[in-house]
C-alpha positions in Angstrom: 5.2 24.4 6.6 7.1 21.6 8.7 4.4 19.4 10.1 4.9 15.9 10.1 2.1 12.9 10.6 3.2 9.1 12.0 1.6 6.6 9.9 2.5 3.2 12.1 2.7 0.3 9.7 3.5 -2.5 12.8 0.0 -3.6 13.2 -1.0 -3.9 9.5 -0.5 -7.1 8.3 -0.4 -7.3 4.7 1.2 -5.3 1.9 -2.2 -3.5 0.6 -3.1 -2.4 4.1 0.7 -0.7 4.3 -0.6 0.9 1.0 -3.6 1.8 1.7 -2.3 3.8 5.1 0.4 5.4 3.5 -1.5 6.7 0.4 -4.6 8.1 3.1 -2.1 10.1 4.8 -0.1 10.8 1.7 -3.6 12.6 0.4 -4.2 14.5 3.9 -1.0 15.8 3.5 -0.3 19.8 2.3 2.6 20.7 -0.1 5.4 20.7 2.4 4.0 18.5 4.7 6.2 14.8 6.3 4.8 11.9 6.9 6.7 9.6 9.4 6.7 5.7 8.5 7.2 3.4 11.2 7.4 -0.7 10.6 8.8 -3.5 11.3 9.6 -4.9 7.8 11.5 -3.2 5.0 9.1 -0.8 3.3 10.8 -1.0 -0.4 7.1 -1.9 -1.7 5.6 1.0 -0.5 8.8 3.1 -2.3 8.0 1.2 -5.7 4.7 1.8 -5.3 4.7 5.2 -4.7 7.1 6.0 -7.5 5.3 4.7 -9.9 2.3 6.6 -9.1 3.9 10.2 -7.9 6.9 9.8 -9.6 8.5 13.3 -8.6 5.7 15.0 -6.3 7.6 13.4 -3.2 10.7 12.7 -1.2 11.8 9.7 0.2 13.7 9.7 3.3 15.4 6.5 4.8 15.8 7.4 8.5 16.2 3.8 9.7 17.3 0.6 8.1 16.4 -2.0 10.6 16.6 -5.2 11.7 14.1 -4.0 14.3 12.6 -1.4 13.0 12.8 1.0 9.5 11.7 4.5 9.3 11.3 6.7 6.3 10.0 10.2 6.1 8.0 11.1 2.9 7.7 14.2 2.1 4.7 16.3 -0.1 6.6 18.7 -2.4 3.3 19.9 -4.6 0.0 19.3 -4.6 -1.2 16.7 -7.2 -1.1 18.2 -10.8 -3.5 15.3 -11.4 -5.4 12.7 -9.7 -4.1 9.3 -10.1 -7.3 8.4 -8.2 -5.4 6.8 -5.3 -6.7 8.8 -2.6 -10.8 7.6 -3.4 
């Protein structure tokens, strides 16, 4: 499966709602399934974040670097072994 979802993090103004976005469309996600991140800011939160709570279960992609924008495709690989309780 090759889909792939924009999650737009521009209009969201503080580090929880860029959290809260990516983990909702983390959860819709399917094994195999991308998720494009679009923002004006670096995102490197978001990476920590997500590492500590899926450690291996997804790919991190770094498609663009800014200054004006940053872009990183994360990637399902499985589904959730276990829920972390992120997604509600």
């Amino acid at each position: 499966m090759n889909s792939e979802i924009t999650t737009d993090l521009r209009p969201l103004t503080t580090a929880n709602q860029d959290l809260l976005a990516v983990f909702n469309g983390y959860c819709a996600l399917l094994a195999g399934q991308a998720m494009l991140l679009v923002s004006n800011r670096p995102m490197d939160h978001v990476q920590r974040h997500l590492d500590s709570m899926l450690e291996s279960d997804y790919l991190w992609e770094v498609l663009d670097q800014g200054p004006a924008q940053w872009r990183a495709r994360v990637t399902k690989l499985e589904a959730f072994q276990t829920c972390c309780g992120a997604c509600g």
